[in-house]
C-alpha positions in Angstrom: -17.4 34.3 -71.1 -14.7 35.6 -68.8 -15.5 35.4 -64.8 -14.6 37.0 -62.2 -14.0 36.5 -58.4 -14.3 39.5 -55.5 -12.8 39.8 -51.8 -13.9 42.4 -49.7 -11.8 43.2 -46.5 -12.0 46.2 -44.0 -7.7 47.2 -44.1 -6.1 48.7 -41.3 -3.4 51.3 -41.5 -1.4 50.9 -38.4 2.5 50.8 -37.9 2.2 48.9 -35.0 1.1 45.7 -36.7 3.8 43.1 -37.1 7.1 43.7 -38.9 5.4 47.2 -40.4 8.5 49.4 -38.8 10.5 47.2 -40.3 9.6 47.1 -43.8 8.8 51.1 -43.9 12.7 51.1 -42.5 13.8 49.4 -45.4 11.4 50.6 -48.3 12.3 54.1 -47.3 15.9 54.4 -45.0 15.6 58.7 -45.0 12.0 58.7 -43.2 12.1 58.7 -39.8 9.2 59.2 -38.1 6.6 57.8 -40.3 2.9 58.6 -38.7 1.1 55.6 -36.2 -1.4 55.8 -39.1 -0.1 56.4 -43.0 -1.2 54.2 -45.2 2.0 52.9 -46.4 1.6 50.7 -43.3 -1.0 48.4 -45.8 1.0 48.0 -48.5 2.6 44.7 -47.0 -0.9 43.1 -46.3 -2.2 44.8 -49.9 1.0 42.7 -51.9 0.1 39.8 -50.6 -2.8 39.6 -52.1 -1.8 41.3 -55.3 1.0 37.5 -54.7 -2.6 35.6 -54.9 -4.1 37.3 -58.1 -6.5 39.9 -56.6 -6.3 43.0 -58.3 -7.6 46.1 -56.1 -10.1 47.8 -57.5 -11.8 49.9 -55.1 -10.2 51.6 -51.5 -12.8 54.0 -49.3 -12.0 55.0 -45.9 -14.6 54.6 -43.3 -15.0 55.9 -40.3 -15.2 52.4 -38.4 -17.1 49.2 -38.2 -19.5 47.9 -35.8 -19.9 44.5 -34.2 -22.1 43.1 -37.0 -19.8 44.4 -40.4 -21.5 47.3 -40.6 -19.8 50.4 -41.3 -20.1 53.7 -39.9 -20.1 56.9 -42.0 -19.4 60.3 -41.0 -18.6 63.6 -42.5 -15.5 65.7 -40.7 -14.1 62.5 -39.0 -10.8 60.8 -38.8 -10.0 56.9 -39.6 -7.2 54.4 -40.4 -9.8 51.5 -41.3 -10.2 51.2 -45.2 -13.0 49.3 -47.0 -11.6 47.5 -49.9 -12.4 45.3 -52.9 -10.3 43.2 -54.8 -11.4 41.0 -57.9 -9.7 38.4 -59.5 -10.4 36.2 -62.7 -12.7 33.2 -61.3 -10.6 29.7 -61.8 -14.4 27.9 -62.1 -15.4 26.9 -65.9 
């Protein structure tokens, strides 16, 4: 019977974090002004795990998340945090 793994990780979309201005410079020369917030900003952090095996199955933004992992919910609000899941076929027999 084939197994499976899962990750789940709360992504943020910022250009700020390391070496992000850099790659979206490269990856696409013509845009200059990319927004603080697009979510091409991820894609670096989202390839590395795609490098690992971990397929991503699921994205969802949320509004934020609290101090215990909980995540808020809102309806008309803005966010850069993105819940995802990822799975990946388990390596245990």
């Amino acid at each position: 019977m084939e197994r499976w793994e899962y990750l789940t990780e709360f992504v943020r979309a910022n250009i700020e974090t390391k070496d992000i201005k850099e790659f979206l410079r490269q990856r696409w020369p013509d845009w200059k002004n990319p927004p603080k917030f697009t979510p091409e900003t991820m894609i670096p952090r989202l390839n590395a795990w795609g490098e690992q095996g971990w397929e991503l199955v699921h994205m969802e933004p949320v509004a934020g998340v609290g101090r215990n992992g909980d995540v808020y919910f809102t309806v008309g609000s803005w966010s850069n945090v993105y819940f995802c899941v990822f799975k990946r076929r388990s390596k245990a027999k």
